[in-house]
N, C-alpha and C positions, 0 to 999 in steps of 0.2 A: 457503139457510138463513137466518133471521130473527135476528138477535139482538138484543134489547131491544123496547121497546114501541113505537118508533113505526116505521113501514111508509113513507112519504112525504120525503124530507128537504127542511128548509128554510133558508132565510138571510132576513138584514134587511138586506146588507150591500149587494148589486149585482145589478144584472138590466141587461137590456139588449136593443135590437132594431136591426132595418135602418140605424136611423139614429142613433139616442140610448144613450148607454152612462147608465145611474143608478146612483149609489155615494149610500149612504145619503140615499137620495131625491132628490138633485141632480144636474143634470147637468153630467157629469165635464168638456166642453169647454167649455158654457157659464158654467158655474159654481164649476168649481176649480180649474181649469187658467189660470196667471197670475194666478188672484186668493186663493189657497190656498198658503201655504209646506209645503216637508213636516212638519212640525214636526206643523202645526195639521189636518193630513191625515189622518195620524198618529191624532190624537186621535179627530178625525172618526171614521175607519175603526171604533177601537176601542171607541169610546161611542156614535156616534152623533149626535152634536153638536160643534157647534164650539166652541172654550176661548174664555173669556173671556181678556183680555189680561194677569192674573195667570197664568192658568195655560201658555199661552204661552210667556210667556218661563221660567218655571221650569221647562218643560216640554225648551224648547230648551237651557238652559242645564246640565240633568244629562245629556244627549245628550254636548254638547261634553266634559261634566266626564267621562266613562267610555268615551270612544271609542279611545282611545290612553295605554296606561303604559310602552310599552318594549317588550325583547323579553320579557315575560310566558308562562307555560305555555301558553293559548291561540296566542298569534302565533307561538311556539315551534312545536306544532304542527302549524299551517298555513303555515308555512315548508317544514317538513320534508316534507310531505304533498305542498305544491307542487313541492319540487323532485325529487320521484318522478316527478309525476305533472304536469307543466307543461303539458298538453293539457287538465286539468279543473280548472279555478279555481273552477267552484260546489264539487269535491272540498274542496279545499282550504281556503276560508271555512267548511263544513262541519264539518270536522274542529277549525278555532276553536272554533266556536260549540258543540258537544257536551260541551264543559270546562265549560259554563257548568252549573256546580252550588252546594252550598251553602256551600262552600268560596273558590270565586271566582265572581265573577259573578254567581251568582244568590244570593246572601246577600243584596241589597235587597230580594225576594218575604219571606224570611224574619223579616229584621228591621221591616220594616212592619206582618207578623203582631202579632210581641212588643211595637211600639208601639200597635197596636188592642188587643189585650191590655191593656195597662195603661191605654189609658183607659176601657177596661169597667168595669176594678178602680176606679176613679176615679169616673166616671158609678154606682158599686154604693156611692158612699161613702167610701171610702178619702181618704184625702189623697194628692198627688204622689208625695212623698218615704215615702210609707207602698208604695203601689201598685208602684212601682219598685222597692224593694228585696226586697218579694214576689218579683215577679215574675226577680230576679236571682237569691235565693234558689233559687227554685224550678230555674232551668237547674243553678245550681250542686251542688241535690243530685240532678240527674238525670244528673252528668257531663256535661252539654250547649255545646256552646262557644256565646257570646255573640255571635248574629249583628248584623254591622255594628260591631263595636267589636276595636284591635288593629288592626297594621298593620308587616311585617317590615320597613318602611323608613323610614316614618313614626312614629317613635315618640313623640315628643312630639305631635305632630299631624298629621293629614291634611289639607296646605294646601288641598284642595277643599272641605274640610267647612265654612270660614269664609268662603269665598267664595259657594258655594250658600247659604246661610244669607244673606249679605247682598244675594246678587239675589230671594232670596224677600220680605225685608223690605224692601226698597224698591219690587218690584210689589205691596206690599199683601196677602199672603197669609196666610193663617189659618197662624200659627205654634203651634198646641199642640200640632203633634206633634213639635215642633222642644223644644220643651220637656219632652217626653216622652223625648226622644233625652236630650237636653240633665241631664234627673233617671237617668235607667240610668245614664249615664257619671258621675256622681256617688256612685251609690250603689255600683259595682263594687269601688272599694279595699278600704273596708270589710266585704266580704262573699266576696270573689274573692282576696285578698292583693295583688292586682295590679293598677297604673293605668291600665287598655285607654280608651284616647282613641277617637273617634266616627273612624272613616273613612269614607269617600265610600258605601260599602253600606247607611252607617245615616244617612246625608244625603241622598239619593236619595229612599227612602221617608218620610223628616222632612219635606223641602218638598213634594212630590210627592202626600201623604197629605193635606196642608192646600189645596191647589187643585183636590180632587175626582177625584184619579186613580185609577181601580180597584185597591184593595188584589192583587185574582187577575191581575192583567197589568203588577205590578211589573216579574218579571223580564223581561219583554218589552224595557222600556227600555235596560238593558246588551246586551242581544243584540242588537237594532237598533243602537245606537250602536258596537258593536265591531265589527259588520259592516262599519259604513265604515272601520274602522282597518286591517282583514284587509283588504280590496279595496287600501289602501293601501302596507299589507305588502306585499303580491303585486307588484304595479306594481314594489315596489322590488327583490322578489326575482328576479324576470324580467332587470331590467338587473343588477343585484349580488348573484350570490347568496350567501343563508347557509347557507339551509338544509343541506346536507351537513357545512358546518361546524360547527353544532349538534351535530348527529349523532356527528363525530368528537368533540367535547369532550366529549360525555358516554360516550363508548368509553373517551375515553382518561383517565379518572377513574374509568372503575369498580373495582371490585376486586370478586371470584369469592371467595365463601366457601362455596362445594361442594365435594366431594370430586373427585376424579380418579381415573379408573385407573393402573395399574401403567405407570410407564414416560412417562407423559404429562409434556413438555416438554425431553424428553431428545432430543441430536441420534440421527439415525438415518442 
């Protein structure tokens, strides 16, 4: 059965014969193997080209900022996955990575949006500080939460946010979307009632947006980079486990607000 227009499929990405493997044109032994970090591999695969030495290090450096927070709903789950299931550790990092929505994780895909957004508004005329509060506006009367700002733990601030910001400005990086970030979180008080500070979701796409990284493969970054933290997990849940003990603490905190039959909890 046919579905869509084209009959053929293709890539730009890798081919290969008897003797030469090619990944984006180059050969993978002679030419990126030892002389390619994965960072800059990474990049490669995904554009096609290799990063300049700005994008590089900011590239590498939001990798480290989001590969590891604790035991998080992701690592939660693939704890618990693991310890069912200790024969399939791809199961396992699986059941991480599928969390990754607009909620956690993949709120950087989102909020990069809402930063290209406001510099249309900008590039259409607007000033900053006009463009921003538009556009905060506009989430706030469509009930919409504010991606990449706000943080259950972090509440004064997301200590990554100022750290990623100053490895961006030290490699030289086009910072206006860092100032794009930079005007939303300014203009939120006033408009929102409340002072949601930039976290690591909306500093991600703030540096990562000014070194030419594909707005559509944001979230790719938090998924790669958590992947190494679950593989990390894992390793330690194998020698110590949690995961069943997750399990139990959240049993034995539930409480049941359903009905019962006749008779239910009575000795017999």
């Amino acid at each position: 059965m046919k579905i869509g227009k084209s009959t053929v499929p293709r890539t730009a990405i890798c081919t290969s014969d008897e003797h030469t493997i090619v990944v984006r044109g180059q050969d993978l032994c002679r030419e990126l193997i030892g002389h390619l970090s994965f960072t800059d591999y990474f990049f490669l695969l995904l554009t096609g080209r290799r990063p300049d030495a700005a994008c590089s290090t900011v590239l590498d450096a939001t990798l480290v900022a989001i590969a590891e927070h604790g035991l998080v709903p992701s690592v939660q789950a693939s704890r618990m996955t693991f310890a069912a299931a200790p024969d399939a550790l791809q199961g396992a990092v699986a059941a991480g990575i599928l969390g990754c929505g607009s909620v956690i994780l993949g709120a950087s895909e989102t909020a990069g949006r809402l930063f290209i957004d406001v510099a249309a508004r900008v590039d259409a005329g607007a000033t900053l500080p006009q463009a921003a509060a538009a556009a905060i506006a506009e989430l706030k009367d469509a009930r919409a939460a504010i991606p990449g700002y706000g943080h259950p733990l972090h509440k004064e601030r997301d200590p990554r946010v100022d750290r990623l910001i100053d490895v961006a400005t030290q490699a030289g990086a086009d910072l206006r979307y860092v100032r794009i970030a930079q005007a939303l979180e300014e203009a939120i008080p006033a408009i929102v009632g409340k002072d949601l500070r930039m976290n690591v979701s909306a500093a991600i796409p703030a540096v990562l947006l000014g070194v030419g990284f594909p707005v559509a493969s944001l979230r790719g970054v938090p998924i790669l980079a958590r992947t190494a933290g679950l593989i990390a997990h894992l390793a330690e849940e194998a020698e110590t486990p949690s995961g069943f003990a997750l399990s139990y603490q959240a049993t034995r905190e539930l409480q049941y607000e359903g009905t019962v039959p006749a008779g239910f909890g009575e000795a017999r």
